[in-house]
Biopython code that builds the backbone (N, CA, C, O; Angstrom):
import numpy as np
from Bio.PDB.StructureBuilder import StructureBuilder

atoms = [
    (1, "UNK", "N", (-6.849, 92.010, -54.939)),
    (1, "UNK", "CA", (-5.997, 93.137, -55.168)),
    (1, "UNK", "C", (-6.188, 93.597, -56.607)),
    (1, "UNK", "O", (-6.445, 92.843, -57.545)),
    (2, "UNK", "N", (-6.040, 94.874, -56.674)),
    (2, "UNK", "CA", (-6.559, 95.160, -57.944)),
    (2, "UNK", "C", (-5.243, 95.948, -58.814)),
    (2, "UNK", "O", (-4.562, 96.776, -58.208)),
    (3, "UNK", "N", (-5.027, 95.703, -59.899)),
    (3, "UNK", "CA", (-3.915, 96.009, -60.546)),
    (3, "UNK", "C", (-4.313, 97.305, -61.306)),
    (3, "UNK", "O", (-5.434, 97.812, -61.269)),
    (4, "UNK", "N", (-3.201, 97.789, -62.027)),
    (4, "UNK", "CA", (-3.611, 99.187, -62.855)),
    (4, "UNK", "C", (-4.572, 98.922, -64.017)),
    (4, "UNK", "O", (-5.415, 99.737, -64.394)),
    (5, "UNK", "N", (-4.290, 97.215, -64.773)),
    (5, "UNK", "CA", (-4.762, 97.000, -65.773)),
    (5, "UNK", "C", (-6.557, 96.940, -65.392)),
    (5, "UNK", "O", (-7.523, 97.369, -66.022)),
    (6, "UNK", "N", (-6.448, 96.206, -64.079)),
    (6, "UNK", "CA", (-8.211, 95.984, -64.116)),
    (6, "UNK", "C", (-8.832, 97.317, -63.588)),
    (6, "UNK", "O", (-10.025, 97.060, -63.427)),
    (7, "UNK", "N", (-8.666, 98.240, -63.342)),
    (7, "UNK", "CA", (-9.216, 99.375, -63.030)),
    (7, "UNK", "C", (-9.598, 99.874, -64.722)),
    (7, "UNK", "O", (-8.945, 99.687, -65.749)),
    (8, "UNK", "N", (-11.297, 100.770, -64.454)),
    (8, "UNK", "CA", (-11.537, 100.593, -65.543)),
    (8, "UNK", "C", (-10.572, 102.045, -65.653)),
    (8, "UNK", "O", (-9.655, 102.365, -64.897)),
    (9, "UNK", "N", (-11.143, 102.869, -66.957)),
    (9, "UNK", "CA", (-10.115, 104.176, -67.318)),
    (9, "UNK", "C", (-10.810, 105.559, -66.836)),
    (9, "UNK", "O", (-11.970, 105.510, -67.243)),
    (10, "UNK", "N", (-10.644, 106.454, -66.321)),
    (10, "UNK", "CA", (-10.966, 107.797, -65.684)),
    (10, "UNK", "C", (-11.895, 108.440, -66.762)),
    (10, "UNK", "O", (-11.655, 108.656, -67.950)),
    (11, "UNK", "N", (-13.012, 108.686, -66.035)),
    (11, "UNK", "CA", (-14.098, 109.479, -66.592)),
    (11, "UNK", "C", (-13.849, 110.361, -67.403)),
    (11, "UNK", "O", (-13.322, 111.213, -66.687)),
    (12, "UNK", "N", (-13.862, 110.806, -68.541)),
    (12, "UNK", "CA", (-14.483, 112.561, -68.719)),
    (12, "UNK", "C", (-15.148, 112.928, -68.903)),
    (12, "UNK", "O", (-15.110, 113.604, -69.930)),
    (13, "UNK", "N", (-16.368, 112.882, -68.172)),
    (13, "UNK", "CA", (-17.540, 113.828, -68.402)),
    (13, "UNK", "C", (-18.247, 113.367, -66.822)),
    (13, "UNK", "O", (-18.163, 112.461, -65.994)),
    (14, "UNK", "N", (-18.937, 114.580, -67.041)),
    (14, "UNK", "CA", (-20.166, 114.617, -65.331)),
    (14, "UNK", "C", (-21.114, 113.193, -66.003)),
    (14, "UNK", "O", (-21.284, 112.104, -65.455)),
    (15, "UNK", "N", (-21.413, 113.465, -66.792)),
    (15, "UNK", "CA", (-22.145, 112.004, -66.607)),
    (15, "UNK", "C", (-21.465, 110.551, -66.061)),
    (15, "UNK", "O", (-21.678, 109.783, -65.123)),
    (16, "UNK", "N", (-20.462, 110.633, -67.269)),
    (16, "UNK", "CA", (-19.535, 109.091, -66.613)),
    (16, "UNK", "C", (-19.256, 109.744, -65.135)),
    (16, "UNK", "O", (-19.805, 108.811, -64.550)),
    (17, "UNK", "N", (-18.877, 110.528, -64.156)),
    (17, "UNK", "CA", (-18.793, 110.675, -63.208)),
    (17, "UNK", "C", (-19.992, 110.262, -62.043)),
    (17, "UNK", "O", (-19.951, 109.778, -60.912)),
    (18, "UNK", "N", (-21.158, 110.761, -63.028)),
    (18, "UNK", "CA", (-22.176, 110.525, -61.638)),
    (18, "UNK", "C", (-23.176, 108.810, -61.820)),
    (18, "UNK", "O", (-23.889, 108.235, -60.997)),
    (19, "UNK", "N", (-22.729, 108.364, -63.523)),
    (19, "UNK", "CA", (-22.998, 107.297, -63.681)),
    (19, "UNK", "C", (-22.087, 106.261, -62.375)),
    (19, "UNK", "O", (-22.646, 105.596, -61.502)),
    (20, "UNK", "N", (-20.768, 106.373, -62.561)),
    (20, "UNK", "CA", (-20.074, 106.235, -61.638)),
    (20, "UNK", "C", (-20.194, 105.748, -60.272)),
    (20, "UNK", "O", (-20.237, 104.627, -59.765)),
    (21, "UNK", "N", (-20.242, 107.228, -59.731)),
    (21, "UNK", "CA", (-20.900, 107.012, -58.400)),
    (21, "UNK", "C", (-22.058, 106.572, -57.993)),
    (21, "UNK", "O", (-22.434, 106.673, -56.826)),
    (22, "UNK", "N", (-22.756, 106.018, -58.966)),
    (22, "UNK", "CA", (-24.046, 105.464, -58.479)),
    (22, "UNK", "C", (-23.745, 103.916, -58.934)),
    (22, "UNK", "O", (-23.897, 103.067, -58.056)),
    (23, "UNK", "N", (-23.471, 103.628, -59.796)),
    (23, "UNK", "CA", (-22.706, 102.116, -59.621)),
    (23, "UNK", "C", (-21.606, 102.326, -58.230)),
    (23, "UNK", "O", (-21.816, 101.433, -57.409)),
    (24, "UNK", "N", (-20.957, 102.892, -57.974)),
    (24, "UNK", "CA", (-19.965, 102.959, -56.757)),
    (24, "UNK", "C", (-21.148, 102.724, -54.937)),
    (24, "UNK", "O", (-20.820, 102.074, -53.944)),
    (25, "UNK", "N", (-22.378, 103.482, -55.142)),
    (25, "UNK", "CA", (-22.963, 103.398, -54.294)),
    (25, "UNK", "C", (-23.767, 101.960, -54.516)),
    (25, "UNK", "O", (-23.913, 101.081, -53.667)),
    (26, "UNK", "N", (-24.081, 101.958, -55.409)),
    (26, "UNK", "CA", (-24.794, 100.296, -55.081)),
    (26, "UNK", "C", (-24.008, 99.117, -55.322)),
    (26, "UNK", "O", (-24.462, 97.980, -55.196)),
    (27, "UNK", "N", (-22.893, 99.369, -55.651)),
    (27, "UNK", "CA", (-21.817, 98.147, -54.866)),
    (27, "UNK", "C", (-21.486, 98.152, -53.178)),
    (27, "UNK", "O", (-21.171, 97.221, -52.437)),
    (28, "UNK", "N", (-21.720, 99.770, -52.871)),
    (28, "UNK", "CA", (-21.078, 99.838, -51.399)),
    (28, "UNK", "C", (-22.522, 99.115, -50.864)),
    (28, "UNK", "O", (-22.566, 98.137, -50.117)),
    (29, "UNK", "N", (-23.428, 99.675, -51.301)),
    (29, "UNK", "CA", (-25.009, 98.850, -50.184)),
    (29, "UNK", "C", (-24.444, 97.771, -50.214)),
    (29, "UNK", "O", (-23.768, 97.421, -49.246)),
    (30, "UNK", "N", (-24.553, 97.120, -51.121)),
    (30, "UNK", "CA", (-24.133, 95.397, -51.194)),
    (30, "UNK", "C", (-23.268, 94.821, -50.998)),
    (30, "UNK", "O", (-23.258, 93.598, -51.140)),
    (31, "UNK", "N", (-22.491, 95.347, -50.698)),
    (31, "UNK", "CA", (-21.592, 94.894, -49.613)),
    (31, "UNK", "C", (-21.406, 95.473, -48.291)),
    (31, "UNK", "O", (-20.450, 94.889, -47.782)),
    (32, "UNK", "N", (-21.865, 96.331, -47.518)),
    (32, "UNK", "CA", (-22.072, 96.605, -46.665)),
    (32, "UNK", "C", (-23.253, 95.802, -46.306)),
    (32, "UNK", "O", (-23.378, 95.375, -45.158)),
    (33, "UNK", "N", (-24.241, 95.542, -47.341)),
    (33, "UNK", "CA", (-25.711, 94.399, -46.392)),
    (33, "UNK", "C", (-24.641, 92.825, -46.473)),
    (33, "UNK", "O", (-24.766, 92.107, -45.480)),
    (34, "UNK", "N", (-23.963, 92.474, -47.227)),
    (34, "UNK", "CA", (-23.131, 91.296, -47.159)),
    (34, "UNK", "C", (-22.418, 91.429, -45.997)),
    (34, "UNK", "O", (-22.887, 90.548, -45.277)),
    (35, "UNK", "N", (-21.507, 92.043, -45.340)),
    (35, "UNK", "CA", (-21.268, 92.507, -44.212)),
    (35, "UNK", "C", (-21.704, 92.471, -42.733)),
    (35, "UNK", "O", (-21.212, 92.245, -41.627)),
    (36, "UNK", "N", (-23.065, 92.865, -43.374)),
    (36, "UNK", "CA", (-24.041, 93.095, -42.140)),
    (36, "UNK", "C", (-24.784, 91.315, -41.859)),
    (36, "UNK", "O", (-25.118, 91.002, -40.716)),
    (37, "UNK", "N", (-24.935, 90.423, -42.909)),
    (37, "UNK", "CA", (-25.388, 88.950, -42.835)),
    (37, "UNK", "C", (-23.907, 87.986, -42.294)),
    (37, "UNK", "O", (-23.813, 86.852, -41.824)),
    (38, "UNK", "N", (-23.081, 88.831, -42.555)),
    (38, "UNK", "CA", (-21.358, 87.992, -42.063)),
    (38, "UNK", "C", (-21.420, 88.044, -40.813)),
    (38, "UNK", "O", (-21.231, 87.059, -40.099)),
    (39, "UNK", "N", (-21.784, 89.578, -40.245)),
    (39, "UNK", "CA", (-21.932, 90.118, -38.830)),
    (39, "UNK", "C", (-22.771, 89.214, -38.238)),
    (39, "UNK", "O", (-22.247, 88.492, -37.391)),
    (40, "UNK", "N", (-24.194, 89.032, -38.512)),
    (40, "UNK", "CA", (-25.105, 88.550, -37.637)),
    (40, "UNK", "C", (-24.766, 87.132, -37.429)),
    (40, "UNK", "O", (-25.004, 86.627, -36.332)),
    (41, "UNK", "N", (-23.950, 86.071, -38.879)),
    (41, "UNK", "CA", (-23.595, 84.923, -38.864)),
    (41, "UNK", "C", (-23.139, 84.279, -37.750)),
    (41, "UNK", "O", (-23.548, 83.362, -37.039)),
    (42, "UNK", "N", (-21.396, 85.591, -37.811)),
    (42, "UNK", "CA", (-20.982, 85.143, -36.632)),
    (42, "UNK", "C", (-21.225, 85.346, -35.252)),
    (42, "UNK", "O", (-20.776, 84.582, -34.398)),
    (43, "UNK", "N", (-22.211, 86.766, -34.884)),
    (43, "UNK", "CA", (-22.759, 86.644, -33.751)),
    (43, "UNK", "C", (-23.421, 85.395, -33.607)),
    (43, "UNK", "O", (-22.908, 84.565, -32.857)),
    (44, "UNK", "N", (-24.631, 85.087, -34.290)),
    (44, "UNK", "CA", (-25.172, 83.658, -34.003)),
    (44, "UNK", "C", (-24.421, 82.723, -33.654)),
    (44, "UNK", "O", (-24.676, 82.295, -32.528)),
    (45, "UNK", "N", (-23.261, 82.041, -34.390)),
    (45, "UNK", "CA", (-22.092, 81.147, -33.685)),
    (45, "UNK", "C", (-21.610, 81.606, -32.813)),
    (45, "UNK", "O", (-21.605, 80.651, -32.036)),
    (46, "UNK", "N", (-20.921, 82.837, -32.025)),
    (46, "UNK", "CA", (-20.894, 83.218, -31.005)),
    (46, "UNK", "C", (-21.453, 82.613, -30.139)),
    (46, "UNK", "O", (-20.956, 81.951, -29.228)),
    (47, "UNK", "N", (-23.113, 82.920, -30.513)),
    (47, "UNK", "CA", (-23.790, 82.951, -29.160)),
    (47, "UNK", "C", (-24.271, 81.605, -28.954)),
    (47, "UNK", "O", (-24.446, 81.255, -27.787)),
    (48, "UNK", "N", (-24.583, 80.569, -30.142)),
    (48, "UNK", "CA", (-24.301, 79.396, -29.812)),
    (48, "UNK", "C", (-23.089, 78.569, -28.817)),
    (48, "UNK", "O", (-22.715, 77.709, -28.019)),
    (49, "UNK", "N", (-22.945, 79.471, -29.509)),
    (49, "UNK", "CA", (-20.976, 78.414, -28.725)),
    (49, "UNK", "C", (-21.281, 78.819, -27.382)),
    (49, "UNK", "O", (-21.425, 77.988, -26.485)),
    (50, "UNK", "N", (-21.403, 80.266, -27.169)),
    (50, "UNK", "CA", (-21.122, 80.787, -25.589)),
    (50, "UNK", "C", (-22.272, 79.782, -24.541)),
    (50, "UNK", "O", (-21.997, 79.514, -23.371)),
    (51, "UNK", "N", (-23.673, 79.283, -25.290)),
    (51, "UNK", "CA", (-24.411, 78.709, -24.685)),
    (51, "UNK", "C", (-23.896, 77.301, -24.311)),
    (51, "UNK", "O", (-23.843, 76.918, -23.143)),
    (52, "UNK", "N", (-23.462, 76.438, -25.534)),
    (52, "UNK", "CA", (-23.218, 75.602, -25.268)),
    (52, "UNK", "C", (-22.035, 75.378, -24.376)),
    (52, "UNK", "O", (-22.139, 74.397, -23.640)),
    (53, "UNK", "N", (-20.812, 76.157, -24.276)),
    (53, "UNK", "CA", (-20.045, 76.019, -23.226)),
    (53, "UNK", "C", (-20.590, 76.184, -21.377)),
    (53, "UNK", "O", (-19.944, 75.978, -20.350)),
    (54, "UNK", "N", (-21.749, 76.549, -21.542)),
    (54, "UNK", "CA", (-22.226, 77.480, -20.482)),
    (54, "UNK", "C", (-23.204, 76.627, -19.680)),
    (54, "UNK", "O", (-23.557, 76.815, -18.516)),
    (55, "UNK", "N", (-23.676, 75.398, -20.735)),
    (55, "UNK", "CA", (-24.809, 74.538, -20.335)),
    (55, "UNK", "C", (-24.075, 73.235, -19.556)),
    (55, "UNK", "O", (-23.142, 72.624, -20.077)),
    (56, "UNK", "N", (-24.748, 72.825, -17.949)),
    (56, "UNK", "CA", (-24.406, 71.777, -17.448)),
    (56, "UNK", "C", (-23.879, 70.141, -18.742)),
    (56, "UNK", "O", (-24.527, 69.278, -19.334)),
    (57, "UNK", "N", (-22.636, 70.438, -18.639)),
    (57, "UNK", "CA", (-22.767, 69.053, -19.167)),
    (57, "UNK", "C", (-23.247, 67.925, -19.069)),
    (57, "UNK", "O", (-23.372, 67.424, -17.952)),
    (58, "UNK", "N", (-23.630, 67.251, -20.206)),
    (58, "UNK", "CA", (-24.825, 66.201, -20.188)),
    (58, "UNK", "C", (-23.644, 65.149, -20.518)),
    (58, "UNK", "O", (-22.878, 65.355, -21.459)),
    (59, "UNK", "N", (-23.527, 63.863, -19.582)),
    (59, "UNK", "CA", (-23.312, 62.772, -19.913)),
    (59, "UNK", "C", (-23.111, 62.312, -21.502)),
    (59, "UNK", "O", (-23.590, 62.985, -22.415)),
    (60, "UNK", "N", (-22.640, 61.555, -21.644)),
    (60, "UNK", "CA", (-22.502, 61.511, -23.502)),
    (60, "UNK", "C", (-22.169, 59.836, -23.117)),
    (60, "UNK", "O", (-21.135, 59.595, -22.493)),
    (61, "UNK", "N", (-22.896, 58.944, -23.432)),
    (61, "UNK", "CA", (-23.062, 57.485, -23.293)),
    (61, "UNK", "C", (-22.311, 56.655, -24.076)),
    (61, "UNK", "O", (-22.507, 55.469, -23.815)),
    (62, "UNK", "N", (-21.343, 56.911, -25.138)),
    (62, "UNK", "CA", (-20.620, 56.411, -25.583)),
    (62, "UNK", "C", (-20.292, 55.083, -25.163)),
    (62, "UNK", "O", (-20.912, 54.093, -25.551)),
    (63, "UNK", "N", (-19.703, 55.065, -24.682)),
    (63, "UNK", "CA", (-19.579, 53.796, -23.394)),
    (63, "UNK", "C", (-19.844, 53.390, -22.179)),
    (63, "UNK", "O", (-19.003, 53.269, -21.288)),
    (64, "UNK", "N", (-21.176, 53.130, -22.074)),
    (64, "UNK", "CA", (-22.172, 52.593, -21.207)),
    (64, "UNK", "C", (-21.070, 52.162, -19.912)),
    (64, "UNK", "O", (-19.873, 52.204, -20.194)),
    (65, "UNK", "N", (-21.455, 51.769, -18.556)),
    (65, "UNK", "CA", (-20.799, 51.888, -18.258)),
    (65, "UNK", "C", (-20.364, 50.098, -17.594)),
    (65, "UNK", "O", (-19.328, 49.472, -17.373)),
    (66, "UNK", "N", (-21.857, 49.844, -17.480)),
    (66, "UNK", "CA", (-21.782, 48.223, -17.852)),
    (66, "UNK", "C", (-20.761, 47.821, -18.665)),
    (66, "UNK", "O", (-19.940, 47.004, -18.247)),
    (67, "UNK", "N", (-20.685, 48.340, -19.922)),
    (67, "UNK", "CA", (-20.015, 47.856, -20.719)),
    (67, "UNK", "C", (-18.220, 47.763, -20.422)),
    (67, "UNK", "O", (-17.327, 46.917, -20.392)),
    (68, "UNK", "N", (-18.390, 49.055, -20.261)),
    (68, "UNK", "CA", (-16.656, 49.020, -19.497)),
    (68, "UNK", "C", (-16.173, 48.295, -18.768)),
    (68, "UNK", "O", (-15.001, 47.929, -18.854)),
    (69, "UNK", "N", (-17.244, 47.816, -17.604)),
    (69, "UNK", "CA", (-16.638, 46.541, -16.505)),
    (69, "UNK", "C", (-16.772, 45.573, -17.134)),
    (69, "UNK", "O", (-15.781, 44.843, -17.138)),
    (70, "UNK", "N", (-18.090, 45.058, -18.006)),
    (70, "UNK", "CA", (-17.153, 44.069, -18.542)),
    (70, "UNK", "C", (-15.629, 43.434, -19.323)),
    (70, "UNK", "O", (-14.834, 42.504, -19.188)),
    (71, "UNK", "N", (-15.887, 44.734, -20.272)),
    (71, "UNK", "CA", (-14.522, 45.005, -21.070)),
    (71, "UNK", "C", (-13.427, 44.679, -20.043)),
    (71, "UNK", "O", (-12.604, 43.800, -20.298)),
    (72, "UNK", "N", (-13.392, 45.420, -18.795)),
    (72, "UNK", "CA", (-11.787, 45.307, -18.095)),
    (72, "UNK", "C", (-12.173, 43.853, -17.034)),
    (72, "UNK", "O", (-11.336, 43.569, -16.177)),
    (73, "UNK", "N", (-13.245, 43.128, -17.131)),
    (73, "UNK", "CA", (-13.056, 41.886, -16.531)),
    (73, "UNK", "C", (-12.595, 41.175, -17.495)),
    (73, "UNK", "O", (-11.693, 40.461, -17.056)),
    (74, "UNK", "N", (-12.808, 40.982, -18.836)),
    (74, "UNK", "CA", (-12.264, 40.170, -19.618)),
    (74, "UNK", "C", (-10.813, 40.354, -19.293)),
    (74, "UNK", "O", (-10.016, 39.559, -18.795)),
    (75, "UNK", "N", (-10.651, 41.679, -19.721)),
    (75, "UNK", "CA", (-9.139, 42.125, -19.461)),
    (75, "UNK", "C", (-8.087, 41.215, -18.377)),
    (75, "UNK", "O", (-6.937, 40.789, -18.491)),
    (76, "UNK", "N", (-9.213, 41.161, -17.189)),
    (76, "UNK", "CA", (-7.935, 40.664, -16.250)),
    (76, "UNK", "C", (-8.820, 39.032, -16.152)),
    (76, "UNK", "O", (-8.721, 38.387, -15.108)),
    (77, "UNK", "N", (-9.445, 38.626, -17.033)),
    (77, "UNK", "CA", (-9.737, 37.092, -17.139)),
    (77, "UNK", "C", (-10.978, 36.570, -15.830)),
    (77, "UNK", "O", (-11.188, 35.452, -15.359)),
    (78, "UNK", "N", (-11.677, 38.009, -15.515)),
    (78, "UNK", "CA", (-12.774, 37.138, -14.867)),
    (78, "UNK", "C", (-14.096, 37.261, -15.804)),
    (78, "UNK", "O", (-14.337, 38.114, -16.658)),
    (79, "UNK", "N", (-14.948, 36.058, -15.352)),
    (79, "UNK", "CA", (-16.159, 35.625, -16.377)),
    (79, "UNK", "C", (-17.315, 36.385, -15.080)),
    (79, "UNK", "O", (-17.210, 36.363, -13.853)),
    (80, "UNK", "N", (-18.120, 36.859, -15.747)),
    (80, "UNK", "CA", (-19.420, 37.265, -15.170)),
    (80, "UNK", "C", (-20.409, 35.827, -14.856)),
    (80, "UNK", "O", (-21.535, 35.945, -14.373)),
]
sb = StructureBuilder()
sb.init_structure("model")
sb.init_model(0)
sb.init_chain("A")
sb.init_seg("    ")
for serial, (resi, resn, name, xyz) in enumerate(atoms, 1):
    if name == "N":
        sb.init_residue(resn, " ", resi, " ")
    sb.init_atom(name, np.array(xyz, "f"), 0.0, 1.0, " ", f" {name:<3s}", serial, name[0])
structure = sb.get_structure()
């Protein structure tokens, strides 16, 4: 947010005016191309995400499954 103090002070002359606007225009490119790399960013995560929700889920092996029966035989005290 910009206060009264940080604004710089009003032109008088066509030069400071068109000096001006040409610093005014090559801040707007550059941030409008900053803009435009924010844009494509989040399309890319978009379209990641939309894939990965979209793709057959794959098993995730965490816990084998061997492993689990053993785990709940201990549990209820039988030995393999």
């Amino acid at each position: 947010m910009l206060s009264a103090n940080s604004l710089p002070p009003p032109p008088s002359s066509t030069i400071e005016l068109v000096e001006e606007n040409d610093r005014l225009r090559k801040e707007n490119r550059k941030l409008a191309n900053e803009v435009s790399k924010m844009k494509n960013l989040c399309n890319n995560i978009f379209f990641l995400m939309y894939e990965y929700a979209n793709t057959a889920p794959q098993a995730l092996e965490l816990m084998p499954a061997r492993q689990v029966f053993e785990e709940e035989e201990e549990e209820i005290g039988v030995k393999a």
